[in-house]
One Martini backbone bead per residue (centre of mass of N, CA, C, O) as a GRO file, in nm:
protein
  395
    1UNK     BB    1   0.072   4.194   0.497
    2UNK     BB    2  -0.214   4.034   0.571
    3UNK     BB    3  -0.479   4.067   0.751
    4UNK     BB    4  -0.494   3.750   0.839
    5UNK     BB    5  -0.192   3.774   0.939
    6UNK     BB    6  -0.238   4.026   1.158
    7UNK     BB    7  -0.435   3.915   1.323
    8UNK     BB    8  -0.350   3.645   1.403
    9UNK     BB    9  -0.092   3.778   1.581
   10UNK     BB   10  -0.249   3.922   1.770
   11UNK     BB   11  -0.435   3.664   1.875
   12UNK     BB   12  -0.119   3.517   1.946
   13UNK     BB   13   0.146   3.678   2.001
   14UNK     BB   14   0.310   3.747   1.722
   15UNK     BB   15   0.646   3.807   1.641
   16UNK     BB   16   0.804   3.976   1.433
   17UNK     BB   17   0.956   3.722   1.153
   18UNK     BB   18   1.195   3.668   0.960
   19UNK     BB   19   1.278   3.488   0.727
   20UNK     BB   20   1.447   3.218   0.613
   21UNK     BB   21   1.714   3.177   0.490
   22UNK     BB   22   1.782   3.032   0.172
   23UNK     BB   23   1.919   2.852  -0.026
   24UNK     BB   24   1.809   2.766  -0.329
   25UNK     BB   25   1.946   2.512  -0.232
   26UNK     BB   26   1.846   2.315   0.037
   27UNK     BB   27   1.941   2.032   0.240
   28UNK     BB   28   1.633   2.063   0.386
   29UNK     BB   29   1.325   1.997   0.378
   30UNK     BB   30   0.958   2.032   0.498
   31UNK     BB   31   0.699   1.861   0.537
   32UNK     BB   32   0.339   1.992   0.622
   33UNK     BB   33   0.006   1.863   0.656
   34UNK     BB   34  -0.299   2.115   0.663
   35UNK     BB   35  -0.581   2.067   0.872
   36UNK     BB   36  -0.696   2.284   1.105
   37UNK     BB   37  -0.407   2.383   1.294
   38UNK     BB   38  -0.400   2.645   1.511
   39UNK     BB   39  -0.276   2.468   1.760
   40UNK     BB   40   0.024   2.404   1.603
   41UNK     BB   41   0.167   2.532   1.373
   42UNK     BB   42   0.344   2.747   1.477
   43UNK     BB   43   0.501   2.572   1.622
   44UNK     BB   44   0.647   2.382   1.434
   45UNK     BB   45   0.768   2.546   1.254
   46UNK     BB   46   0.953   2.691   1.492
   47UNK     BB   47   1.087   2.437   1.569
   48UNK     BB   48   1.244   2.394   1.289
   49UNK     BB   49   1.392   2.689   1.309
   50UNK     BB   50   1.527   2.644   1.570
   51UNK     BB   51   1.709   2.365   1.444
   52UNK     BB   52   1.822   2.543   1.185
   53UNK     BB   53   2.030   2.680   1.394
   54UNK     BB   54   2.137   2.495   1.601
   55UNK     BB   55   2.257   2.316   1.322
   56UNK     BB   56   2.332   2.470   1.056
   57UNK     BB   57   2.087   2.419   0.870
   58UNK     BB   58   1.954   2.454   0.535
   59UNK     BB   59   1.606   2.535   0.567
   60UNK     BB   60   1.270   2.435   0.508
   61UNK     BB   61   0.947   2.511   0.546
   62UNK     BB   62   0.611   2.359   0.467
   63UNK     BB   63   0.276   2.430   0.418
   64UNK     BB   64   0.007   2.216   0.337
   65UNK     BB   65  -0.294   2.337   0.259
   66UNK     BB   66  -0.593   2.137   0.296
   67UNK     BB   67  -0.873   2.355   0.368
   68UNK     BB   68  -0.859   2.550   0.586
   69UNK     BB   69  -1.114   2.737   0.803
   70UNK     BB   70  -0.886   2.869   0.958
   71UNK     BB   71  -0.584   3.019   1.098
   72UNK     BB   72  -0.320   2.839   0.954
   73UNK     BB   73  -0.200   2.988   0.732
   74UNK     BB   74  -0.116   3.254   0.903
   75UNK     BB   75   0.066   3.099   1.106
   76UNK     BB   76   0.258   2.975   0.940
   77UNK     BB   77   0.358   3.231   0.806
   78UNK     BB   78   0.425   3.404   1.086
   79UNK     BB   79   0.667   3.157   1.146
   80UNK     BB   80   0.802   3.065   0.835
   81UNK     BB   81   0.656   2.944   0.634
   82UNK     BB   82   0.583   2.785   0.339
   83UNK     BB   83   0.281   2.840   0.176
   84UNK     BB   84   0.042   2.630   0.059
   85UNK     BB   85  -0.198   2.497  -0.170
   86UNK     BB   86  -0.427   2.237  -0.171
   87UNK     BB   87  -0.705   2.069  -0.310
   88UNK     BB   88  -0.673   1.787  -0.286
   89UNK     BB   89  -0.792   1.549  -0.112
   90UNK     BB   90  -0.523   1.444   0.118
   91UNK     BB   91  -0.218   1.325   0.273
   92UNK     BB   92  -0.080   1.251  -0.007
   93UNK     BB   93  -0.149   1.506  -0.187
   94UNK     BB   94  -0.020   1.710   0.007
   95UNK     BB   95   0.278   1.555   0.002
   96UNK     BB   96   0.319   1.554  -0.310
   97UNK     BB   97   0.289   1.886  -0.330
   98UNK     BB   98   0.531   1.940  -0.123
   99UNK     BB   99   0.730   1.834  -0.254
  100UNK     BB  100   0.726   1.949  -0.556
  101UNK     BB  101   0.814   2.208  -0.424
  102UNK     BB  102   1.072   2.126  -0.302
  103UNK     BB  103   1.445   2.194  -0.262
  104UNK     BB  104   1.585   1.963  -0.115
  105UNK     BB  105   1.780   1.694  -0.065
  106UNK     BB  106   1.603   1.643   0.174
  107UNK     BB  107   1.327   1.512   0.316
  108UNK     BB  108   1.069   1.608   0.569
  109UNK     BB  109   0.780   1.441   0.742
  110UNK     BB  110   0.509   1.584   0.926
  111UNK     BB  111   0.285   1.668   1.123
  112UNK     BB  112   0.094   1.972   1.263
  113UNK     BB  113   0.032   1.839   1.610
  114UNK     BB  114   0.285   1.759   1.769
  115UNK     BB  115   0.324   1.470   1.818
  116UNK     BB  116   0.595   1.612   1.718
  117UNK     BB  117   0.946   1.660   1.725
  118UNK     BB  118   1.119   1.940   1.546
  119UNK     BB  119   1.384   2.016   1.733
  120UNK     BB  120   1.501   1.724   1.684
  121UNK     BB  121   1.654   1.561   1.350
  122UNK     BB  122   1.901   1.427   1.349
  123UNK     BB  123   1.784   1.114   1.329
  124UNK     BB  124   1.696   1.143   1.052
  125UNK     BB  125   1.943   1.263   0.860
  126UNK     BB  126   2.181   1.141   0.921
  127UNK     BB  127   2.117   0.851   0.771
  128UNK     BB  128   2.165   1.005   0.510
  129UNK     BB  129   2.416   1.086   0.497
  130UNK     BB  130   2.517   0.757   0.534
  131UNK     BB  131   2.301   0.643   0.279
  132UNK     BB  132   2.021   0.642   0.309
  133UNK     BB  133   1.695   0.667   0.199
  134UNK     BB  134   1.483   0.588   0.439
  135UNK     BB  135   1.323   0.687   0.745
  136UNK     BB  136   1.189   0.567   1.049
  137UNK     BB  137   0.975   0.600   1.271
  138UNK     BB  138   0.945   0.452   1.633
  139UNK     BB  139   0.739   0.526   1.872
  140UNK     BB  140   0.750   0.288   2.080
  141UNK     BB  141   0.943   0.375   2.180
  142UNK     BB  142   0.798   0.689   2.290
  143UNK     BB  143   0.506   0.667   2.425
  144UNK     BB  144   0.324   0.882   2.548
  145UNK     BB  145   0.088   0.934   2.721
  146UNK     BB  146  -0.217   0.924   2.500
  147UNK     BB  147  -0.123   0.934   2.232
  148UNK     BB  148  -0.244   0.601   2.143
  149UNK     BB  149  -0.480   0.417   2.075
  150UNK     BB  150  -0.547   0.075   2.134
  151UNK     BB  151  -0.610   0.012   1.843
  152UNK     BB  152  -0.343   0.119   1.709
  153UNK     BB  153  -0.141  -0.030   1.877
  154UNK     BB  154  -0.262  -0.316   1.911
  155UNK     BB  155  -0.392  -0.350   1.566
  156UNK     BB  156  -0.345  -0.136   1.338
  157UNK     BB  157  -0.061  -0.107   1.294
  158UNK     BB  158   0.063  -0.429   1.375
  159UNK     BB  159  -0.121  -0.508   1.091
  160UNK     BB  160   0.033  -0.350   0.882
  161UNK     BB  161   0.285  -0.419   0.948
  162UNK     BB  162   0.294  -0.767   0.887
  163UNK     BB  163   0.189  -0.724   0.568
  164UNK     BB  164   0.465  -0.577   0.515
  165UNK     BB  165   0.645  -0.812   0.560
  166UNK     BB  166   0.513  -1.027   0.414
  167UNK     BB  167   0.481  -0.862   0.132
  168UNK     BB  168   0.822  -0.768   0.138
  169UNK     BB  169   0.999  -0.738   0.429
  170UNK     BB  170   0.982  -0.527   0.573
  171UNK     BB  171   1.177  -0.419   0.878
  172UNK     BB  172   0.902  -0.294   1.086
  173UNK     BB  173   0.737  -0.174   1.320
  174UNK     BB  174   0.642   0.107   1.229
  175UNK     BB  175   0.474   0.166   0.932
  176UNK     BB  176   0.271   0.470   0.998
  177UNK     BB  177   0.490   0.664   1.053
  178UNK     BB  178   0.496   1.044   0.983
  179UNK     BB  179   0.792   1.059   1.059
  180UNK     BB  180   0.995   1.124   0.792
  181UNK     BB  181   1.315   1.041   0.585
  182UNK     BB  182   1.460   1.155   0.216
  183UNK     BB  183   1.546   1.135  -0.057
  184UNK     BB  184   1.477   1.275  -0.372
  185UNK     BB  185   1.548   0.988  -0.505
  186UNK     BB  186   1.389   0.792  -0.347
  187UNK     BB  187   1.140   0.897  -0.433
  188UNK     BB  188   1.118   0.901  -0.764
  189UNK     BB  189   1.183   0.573  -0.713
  190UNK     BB  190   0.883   0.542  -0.594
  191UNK     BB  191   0.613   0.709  -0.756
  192UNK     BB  192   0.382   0.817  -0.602
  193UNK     BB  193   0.006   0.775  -0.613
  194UNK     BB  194  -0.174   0.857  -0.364
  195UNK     BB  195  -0.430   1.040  -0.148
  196UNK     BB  196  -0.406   0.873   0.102
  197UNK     BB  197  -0.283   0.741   0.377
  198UNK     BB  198  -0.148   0.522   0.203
  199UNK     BB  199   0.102   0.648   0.136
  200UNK     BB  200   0.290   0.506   0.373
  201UNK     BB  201   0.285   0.231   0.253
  202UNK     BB  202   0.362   0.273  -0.023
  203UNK     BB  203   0.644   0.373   0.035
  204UNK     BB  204   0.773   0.091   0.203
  205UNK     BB  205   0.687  -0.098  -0.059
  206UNK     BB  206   0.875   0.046  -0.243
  207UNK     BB  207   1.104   0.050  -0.140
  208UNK     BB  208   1.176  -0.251  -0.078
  209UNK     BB  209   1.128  -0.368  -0.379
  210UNK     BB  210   1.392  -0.173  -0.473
  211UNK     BB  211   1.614  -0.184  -0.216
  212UNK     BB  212   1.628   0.012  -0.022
  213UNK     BB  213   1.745   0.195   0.266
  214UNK     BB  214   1.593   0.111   0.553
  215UNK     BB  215   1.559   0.314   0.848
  216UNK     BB  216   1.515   0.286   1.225
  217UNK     BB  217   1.400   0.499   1.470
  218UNK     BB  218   1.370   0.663   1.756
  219UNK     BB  219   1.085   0.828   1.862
  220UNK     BB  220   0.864   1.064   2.001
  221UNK     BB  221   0.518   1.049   2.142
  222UNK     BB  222   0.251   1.282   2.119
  223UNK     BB  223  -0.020   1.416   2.217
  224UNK     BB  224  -0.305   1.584   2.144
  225UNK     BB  225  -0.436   1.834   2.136
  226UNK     BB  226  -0.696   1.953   2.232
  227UNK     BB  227  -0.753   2.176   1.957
  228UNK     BB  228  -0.680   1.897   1.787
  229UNK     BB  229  -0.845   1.745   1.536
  230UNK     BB  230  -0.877   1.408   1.434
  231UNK     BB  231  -0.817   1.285   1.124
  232UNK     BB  232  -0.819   0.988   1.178
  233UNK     BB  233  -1.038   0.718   1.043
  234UNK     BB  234  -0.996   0.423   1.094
  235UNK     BB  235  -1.193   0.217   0.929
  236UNK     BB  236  -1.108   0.393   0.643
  237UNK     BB  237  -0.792   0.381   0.645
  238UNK     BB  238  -0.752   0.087   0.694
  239UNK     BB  239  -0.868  -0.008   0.429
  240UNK     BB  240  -0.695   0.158   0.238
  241UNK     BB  241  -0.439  -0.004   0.347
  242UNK     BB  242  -0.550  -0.282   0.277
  243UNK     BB  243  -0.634  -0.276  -0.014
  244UNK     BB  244  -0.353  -0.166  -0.117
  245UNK     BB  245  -0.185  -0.411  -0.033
  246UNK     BB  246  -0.374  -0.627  -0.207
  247UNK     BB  247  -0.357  -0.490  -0.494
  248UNK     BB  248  -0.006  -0.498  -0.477
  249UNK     BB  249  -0.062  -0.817  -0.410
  250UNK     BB  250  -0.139  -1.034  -0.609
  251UNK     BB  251   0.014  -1.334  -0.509
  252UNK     BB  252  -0.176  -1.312  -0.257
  253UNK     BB  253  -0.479  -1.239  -0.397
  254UNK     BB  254  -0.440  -1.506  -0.634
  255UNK     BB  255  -0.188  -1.732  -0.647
  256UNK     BB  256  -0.209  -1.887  -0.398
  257UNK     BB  257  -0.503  -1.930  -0.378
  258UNK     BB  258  -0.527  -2.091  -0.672
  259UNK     BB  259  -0.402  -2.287  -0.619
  260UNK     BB  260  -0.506  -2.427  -0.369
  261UNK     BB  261  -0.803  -2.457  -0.536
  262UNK     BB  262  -0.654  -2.651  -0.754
  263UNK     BB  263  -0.558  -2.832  -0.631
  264UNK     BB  264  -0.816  -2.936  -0.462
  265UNK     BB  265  -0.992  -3.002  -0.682
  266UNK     BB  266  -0.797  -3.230  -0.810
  267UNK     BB  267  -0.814  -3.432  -0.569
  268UNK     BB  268  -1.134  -3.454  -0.568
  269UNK     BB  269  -1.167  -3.561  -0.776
  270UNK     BB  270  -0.945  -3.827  -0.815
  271UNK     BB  271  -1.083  -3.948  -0.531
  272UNK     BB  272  -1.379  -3.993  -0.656
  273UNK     BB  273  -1.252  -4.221  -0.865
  274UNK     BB  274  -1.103  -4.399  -0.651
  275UNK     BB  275  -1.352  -4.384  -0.476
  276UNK     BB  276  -1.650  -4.380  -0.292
  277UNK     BB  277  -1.994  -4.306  -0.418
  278UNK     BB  278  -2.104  -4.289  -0.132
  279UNK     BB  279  -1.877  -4.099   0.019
  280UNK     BB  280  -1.878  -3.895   0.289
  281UNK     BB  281  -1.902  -3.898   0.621
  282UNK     BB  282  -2.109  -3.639   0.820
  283UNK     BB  283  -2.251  -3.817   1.036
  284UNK     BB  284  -2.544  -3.825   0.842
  285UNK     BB  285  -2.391  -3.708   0.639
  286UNK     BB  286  -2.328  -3.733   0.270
  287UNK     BB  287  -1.993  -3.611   0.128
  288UNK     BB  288  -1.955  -3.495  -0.221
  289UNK     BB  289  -1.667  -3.415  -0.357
  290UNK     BB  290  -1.740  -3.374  -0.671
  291UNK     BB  291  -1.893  -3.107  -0.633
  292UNK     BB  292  -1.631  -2.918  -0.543
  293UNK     BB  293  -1.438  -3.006  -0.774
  294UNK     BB  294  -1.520  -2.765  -1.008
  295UNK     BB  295  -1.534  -2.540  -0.792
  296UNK     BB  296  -1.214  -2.507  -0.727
  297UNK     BB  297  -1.084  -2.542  -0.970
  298UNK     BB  298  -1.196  -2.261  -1.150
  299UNK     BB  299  -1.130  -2.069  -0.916
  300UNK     BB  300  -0.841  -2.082  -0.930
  301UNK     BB  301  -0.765  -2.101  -1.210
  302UNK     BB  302  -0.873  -1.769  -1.228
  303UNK     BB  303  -0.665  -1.654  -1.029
  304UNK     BB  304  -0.425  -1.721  -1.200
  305UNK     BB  305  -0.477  -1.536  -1.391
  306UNK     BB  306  -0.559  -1.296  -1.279
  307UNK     BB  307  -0.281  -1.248  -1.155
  308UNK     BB  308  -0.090  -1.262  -1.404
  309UNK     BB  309  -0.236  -1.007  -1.493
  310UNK     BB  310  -0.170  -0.798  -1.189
  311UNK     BB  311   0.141  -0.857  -1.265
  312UNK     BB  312   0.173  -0.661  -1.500
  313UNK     BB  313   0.027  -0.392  -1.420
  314UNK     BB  314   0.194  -0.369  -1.127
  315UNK     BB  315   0.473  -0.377  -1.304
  316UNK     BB  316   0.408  -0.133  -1.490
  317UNK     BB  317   0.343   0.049  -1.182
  318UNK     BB  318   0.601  -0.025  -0.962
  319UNK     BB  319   0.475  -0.238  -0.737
  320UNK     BB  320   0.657  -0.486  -0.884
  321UNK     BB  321   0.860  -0.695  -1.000
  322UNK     BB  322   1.025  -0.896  -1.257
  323UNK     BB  323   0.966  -1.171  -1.201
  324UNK     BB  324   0.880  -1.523  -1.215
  325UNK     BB  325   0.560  -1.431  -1.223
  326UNK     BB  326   0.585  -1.206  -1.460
  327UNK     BB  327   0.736  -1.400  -1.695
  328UNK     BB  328   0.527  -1.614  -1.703
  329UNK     BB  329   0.294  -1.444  -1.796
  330UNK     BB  330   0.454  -1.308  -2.056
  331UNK     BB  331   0.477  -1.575  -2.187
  332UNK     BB  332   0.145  -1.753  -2.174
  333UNK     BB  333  -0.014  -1.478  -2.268
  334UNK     BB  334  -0.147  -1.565  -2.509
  335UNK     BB  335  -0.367  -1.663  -2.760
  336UNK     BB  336  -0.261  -1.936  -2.871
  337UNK     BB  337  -0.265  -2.048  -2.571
  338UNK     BB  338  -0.530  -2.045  -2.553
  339UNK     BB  339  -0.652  -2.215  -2.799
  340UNK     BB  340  -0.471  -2.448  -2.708
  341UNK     BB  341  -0.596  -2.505  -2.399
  342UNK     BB  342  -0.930  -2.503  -2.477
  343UNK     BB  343  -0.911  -2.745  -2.718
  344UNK     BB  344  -0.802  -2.971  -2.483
  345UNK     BB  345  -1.015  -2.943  -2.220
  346UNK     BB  346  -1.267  -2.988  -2.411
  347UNK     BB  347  -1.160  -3.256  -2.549
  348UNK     BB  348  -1.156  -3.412  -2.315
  349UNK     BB  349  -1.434  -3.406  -2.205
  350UNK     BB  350  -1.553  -3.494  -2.386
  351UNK     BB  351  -1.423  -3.782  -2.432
  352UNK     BB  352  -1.547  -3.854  -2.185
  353UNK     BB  353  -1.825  -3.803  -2.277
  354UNK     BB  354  -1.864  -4.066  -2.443
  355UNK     BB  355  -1.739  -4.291  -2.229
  356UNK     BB  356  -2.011  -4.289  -2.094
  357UNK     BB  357  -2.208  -4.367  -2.345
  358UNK     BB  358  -2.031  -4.648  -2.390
  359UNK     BB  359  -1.930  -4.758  -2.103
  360UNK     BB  360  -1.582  -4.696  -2.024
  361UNK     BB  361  -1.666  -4.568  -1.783
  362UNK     BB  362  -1.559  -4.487  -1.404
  363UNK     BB  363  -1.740  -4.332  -1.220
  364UNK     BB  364  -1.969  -4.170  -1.361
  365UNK     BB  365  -2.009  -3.925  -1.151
  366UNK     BB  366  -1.761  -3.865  -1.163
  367UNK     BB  367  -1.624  -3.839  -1.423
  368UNK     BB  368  -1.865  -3.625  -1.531
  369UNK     BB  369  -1.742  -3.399  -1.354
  370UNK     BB  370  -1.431  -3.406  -1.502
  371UNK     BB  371  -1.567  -3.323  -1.760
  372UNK     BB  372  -1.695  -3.093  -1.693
  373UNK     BB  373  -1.482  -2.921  -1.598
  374UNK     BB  374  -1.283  -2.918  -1.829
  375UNK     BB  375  -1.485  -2.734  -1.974
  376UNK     BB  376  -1.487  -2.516  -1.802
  377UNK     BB  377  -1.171  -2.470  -1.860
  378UNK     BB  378  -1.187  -2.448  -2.159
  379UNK     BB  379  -1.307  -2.170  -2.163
  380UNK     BB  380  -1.210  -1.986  -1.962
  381UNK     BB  381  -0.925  -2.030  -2.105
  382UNK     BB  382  -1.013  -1.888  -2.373
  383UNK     BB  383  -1.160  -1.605  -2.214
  384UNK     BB  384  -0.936  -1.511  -2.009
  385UNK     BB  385  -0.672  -1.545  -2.195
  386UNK     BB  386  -0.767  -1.337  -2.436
  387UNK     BB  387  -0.751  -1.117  -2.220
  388UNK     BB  388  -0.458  -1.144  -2.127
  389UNK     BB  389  -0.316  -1.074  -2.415
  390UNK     BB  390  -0.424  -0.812  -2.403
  391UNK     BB  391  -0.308  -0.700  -2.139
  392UNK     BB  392  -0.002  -0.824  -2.308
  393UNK     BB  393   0.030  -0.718  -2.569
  394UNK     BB  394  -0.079  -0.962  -2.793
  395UNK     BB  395  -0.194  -0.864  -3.055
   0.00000   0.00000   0.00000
């Protein structure tokens, strides 16, 4: 016993415990990640070992240590738990290598700031035993009184749940609880590599994408100890999350958002051309769409290349599947289409400004606008086509 794991011991009054006999391979590991929990990690560990006595699971607690300066460590260790060191900081680096760590067929993550109850886990067990692929607790089913701050319970939660529906189908409540279940091969084919917070979020996207069979259970959530310091930074790691979300889901933050800005700039042109030349009133201003027309349409353009750069990137690394606009980008993003593409709507744009030189067009300035527009999408999409080609690996 090393020094300070018998200082810590006398001055918290733990008593000399034999460490937990585990078969080589156990049916279950427990990774809880640590920074400076030294009032509630060794409650943790115990609650979590003598589960696995009354439940008769053979299964190991791992304690992944993220640089903790107090005695969290020694507490840990005292407890029965195998304490690991991560020096890379953060919530996903910590339980990355907690899992790599682990040695059980199935795995539990779970804070140990006491919030999570590890006294009775067969509620996310079960479910994996029956084929589930990963567990998630729903907190709000068991909030206890002052457990969760009204910004977290009714904005930051349910902002981010709400984002994991609309962008995977994710049917869950709460997407951010962090005591979850999952089988060995499902962390594996979700292949996750976040190292902060967005970890969660992560998890969830891959997992759904995946088609894994994702099941929500209630559990109870508890206040943290007055000695415990709260890790989550609000809006850091909101941020996080939402970043995560939006770069992992390129069709929302790019392709739809494209169309969008180029039917209506093709609209706004069109209507420019068949339209009043004195404008549109608005109030004592008259407003010319005409203007606006090239530019909502090159902006679309562009949004419609770079997602479809972006769709091929995040299917790349597992982020989206290979579906209907993976297929289109991968078909379309050649050198040979930029080139021919960028040389059809230039020589469209020049060919109307010739017929505005010689008189054949009208009305001048929508016309004008429209030539010019076309001369902007066929430079762009030559440089950002063959942009997107180096991309697509069609050198």
């Amino acid at each position: 016993m090393g020094r300070a794991e018998a200082v810590a011991r006398q001055h918290w009054g733990i008593e000399q415990e034999s460490a937990l006999d585990v078969a080589a391979a156990p049916e279950l590991s427990i990774i809880m990640p640590c920074l400076d929990e030294q009032a509630t990690v060794g409650r943790c560990v115990r609650k979590a070992r003598d589960w696995f006595r009354s439940a008769g699971v053979e299964g190991e607690v791992i304690v992944v240590d993220n640089g903790s300066t107090d005695q969290s460590r020694a507490l840990a260790l005292a407890a029965g738990a195998r304490v690991i060191d991560e020096e890379e900081r953060g919530y996903g680096a910590a339980l990355m290598r907690g899992i790599r760590e682990a040695r059980g067929r199935y795995l539990v993550m779970g804070d140990c700031d006491d919030t999570y109850d590890f006294s009775d886990l067969s509620v996310l067990v079960d479910p994996l035993r029956d084929g589930a692929d990963m567990v998630v607790g729903d907190r709000y089913a068991g909030i206890q009184p002052g457990a969760m701050t009204w910004s977290h319970r009714y904005i930051g939660t349910p902002a981010i749940s709400f984002m994991l529906r609309l962008f995977t189908g994710a049917k869950l409540r709460d997407s951010q609880c962090g005591l979850r279940a999952f089988t060995r091969e499902a962390y594996e084919r979700m292949d996750n590599g976040t190292a902060g917070m967005e970890f969660a979020s992560e998890m969830i996207l891959k997992a759904a994408r995946k088609g894994m069979r994702v099941v929500e259970v209630p559990i109870k959530y508890y206040p943290r100890d007055d000695e415990s310091e709260a890790k989550l930074r609000t809006f850091r790691d909101g941020w996080r999350h939402l970043r995560f979300l939006l770069l992992a889901t390129p069709n929302h933050l790019f392709t739809l958002p494209g169309l969008a800005l180029a039917a209506l700039g093709m609209f706004l042109a069109l209507a420019s051309i068949a339209g009043s030349s004195s404008g549109v009133a608005v109030g004592d201003f008259r407003w010319q769409p005409v203007f606006a027309a090239p530019i909502l349409t090159v902006l679309g353009v562009n949004a419609l290349i770079f997602g479809g750069m972006a769709r091929i990137a995040t299917t790349a690394r597992g982020l989206t599947p290979a579906d209907f606009t993976y297929h289109v980008a991968r078909r379309a993003f050649t050198f040979e289409f930029a080139v021919a593409g960028s040389a059809l709507l230039i020589g469209a744009g020049l060919s109307l400004d010739v017929a505005l030189a010689f008189g054949l067009a009208s009305p001048q300035l929508a016309v004008a606008a429209l030539a010019q527009t076309l001369i902007l999408l066929g430079g762009n999409i030559g440089l950002a086509g063959s942009l997107a080609a180096i991309v697509n690996g069609r050198v």
